[in-house]
N, C-alpha and C positions, 0 to 999 in steps of 0.2 A: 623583158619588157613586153606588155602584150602588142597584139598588131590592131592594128581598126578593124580590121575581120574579129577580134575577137573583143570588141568591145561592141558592134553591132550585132554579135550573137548574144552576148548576155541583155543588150535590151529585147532583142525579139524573142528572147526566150523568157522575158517577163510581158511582152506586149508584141505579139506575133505578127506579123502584116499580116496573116488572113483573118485578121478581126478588123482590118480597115475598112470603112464603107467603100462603096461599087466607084462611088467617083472620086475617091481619094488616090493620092498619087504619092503616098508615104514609102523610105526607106531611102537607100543610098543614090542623091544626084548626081556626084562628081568624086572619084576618089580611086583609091587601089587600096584593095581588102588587107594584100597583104603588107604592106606600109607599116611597119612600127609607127605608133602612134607617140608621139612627139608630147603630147597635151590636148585640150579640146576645153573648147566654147560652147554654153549654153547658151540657147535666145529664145526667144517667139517668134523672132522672123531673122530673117538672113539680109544683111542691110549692108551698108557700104563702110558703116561705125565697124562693126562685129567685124568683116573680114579684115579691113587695117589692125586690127587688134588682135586677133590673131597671127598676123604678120607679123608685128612690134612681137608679139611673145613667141615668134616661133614654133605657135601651137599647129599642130597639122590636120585638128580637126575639129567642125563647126556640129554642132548636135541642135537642131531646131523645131520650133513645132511644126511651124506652118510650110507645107513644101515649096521648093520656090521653084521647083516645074509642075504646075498644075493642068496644064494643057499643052497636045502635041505642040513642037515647035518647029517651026519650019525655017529659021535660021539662027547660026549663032553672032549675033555682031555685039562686036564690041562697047555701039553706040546705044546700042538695047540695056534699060535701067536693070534686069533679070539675068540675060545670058551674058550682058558686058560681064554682071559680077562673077556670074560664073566659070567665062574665060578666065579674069583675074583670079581665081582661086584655083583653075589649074592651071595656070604657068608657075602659081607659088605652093603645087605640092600641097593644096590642102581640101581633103573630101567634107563634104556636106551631107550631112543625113539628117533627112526628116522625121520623124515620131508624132506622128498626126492621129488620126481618131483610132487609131488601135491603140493609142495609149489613152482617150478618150472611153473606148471600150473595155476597159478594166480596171475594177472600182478603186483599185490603189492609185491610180493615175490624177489626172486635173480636177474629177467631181470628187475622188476621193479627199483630196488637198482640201477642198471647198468645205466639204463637212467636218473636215479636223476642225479648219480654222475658224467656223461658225461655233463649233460645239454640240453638231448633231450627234445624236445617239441610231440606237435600232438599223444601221444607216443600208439599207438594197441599194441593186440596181432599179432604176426610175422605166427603162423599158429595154428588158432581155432578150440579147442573140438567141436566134435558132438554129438549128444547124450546127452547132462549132463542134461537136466530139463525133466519134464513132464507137460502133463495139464492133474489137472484133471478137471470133469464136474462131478457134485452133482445135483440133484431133493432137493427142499427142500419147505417147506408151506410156501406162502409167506410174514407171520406174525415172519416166524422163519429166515428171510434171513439175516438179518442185525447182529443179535445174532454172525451165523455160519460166515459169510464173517470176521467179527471183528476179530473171533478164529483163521481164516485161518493166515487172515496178520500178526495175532499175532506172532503165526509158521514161520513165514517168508516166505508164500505165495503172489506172487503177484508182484516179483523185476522184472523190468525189465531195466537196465542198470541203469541212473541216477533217475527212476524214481521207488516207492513202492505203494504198494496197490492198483494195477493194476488188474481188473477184469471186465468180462462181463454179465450182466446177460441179460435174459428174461422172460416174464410171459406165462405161460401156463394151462393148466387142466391138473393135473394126474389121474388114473384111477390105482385101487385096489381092492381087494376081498380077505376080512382078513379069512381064513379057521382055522377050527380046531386044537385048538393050539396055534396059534397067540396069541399076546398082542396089540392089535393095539391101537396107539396113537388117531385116528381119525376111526370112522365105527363100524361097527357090521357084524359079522362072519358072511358068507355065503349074502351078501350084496354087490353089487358091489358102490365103492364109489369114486365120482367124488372131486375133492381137487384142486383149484388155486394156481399153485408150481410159485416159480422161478429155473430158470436154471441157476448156476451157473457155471461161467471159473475161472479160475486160475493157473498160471503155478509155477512149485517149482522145486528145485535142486532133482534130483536125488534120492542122497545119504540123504535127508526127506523123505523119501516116506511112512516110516513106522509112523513117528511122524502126518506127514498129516494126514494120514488117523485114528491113536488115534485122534489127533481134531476132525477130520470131526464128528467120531461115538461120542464120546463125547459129541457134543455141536448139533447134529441132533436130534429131538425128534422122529424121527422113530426107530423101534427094526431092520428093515431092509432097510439099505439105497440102494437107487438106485444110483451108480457113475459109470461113466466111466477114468481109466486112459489108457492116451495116451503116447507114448515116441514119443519125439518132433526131427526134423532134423534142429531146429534153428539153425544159429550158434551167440553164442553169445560173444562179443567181450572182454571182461574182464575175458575168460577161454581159455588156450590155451599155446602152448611153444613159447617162445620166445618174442622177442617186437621189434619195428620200429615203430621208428619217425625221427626227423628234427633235426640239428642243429640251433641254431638262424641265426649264421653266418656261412657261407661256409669254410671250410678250406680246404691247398692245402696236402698234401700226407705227407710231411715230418714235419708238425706241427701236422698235428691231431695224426701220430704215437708217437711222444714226448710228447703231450696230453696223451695217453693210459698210456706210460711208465710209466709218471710222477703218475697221477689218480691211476692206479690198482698195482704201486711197484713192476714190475714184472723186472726181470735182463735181461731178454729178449724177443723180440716180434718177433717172425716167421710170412712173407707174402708175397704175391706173387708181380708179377708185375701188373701192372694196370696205364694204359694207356687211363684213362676217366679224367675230370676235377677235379676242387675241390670236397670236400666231401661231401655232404647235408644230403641227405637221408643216414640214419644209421641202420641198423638189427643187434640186439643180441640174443647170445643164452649161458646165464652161461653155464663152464663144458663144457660137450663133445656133439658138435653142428655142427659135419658134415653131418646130415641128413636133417637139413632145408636151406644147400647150394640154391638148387633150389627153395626154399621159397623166400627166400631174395633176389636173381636173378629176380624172377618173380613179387613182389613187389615194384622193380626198385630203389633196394638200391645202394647207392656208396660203401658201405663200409660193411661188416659184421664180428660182434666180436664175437669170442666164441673161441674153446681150443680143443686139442685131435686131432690135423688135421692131415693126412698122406703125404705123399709123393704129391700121384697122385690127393691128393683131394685139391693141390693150382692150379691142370690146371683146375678146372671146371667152372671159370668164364670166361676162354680165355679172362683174361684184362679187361674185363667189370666189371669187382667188385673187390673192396680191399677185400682181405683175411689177419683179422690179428689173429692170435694166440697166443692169450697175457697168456696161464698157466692155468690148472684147478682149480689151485689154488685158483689164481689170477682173476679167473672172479666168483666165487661162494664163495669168502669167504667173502661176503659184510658184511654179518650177523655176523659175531664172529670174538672177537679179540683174538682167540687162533692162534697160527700157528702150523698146523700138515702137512706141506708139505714137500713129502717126496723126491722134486726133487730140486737138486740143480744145479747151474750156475757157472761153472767157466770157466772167461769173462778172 
């Protein structure tokens, strides 16, 4: 049976925390890693429904989007609607993990959900992480290269969009002088020794950097490797908020919003005016997605969906862009068929 440790490794190894935003507070609240995991609950939010039902089921763990510690806390009471629950959820043995904008930040996640179920095509990220990979560069003997390269790809060095085990090398001479002390693989102490290396490249997520480098010293037959890592300004298109793509077919302003209604069940859709043709090009952003307005403006979308919008922020296309505002609910809850929405509509 796995344990909750390895149910919270398979999702962050599809959606890592270090692609959470700066102010997110995603990953394990309350729990023990090593726990056989009993069953688990999916939500959007972690509520007082959801924990009693995983009680009644016995399940011992709650999978949610939204974290439900989002800022330090400075007590736990009971009588608190937040840490009350989460007292009850450890006296009954059962962990809470969030999956918040790092799942947000890869496009199979919530935006990806959004464009299945619209019928986008062509479908990018709407605006791409910086920073998320490295390369490294290893020295290694060139009898040892094929060894260490297999270990890397192993690791999951080497992806690069549709394509894996992506690497460059070269030949070269290294030069060494093993001194007192050493163990060297190759030479004799006080000896300076000449060695035909390859150069190795390889680029990897980030958030590997430690296991990288366990492979690398691992499967290297030197006691002291020569590496350089680099953080990379790629930007790579399947890391990032948001998505934009195509409709197959065009639609005109009062179909594609009866579209939304119908698709995401939401009792109402707040938008502005818009005064461009049909609809083609589409930008989403589950949740609350007034900060990539100008993303999806400048990407030359007709339309952009997402939720949480103010007043002042339906004039920021001046016409040039539908703005709809279909629910936070309603655009993030693709993942779970619980309903924890705490906003209602009366139409």
């Amino acid at each position: 049976m796995p344990t909750i440790g390895d149910i919270i490794n398979f999702l962050e190894g599809k959606a890592p925390l270090s692609l959470q935003e700066s102010y997110d507070n995603a990953g394990l609240a309350c729990g023990i890693k090593s726990t056989v995991c009993t069953g688990a609950i999916t939500s959007l939010d972690f509520t007082s429904e959801i924990l009693e039902e995983a009680i009644e089921k016995k399940f011992n763990l709650i999978i949610v989007h939204h974290p439900p510690i989002f800022k330090p806390l400075k007590r736990i009471d009971e009588t608190d609607p937040i840490t009350g629950l989460l007292l009850k959820a450890i006296q009954n043995n059962i962990a809470v993990y969030a999956i918040h904008t790092n799942l947000d930040n890869v496009l199979w996640g919530v935006n990806g959900e959004i464009a299945r179920r619209i019928g986008l095509q062509k479908v990018q990220v709407l605006s791409s992480l910086q920073q998320t990979h490295q390369k490294l560069i290893v020295f290694v003997p060139s009898d040892h290269k094929e060894k260490l390269l297999n270990a890397l790809f192993a690791a999951d060095a080497g992806a690069i969009g549709n394509y894996n085990e992506c690497s460059f090398s070269a030949e070269g001479v290294g030069t060494f002088k093993p001194l007192t002390g050493s163990n060297p693989f190759i030479g004799n102490h006080g000896i300076r020794e000449r060695v035909n290396e390859s150069k190795i490249e390889v680029i990897f997520p980030s958030h590997l950097q430690q296991d990288m480098l366990t492979t690398m010293q691992a499967n290297h037959p030197y006691e002291t490797v020569a590496y350089d890592l680099l953080p990379l300004e790629n930007v790579f298109q399947e890391l990032g908020a948001g998505a934009i793509g195509e409709l197959s077919t065009p639609m005109e302003i009062g179909e594609f919003l009866a579209m939304l209604k119908d698709t995401f069940k939401t009792g109402v859709i707040r938008h502005n005016t818009y005064k461009g043709g049909k609809i083609k090009r589409v930008a989403i952003c589950g949740g609350s997605g007034k900060q990539l307005i100008n993303n999806a403006l400048s990407r030359g979308a007709d339309a952009y969906i997402t939720a949480d919008l103010t007043y002042h922020d339906f004039f920021l296309p001046v016409e040039k862009m539908l703005l709809a505002d279909i629910g936070h609910f309603e655009s993030a809850v693709l993942k779970s068929a619980h309903k924890t929405n705490p906003v209602n509509y009366f139409l």
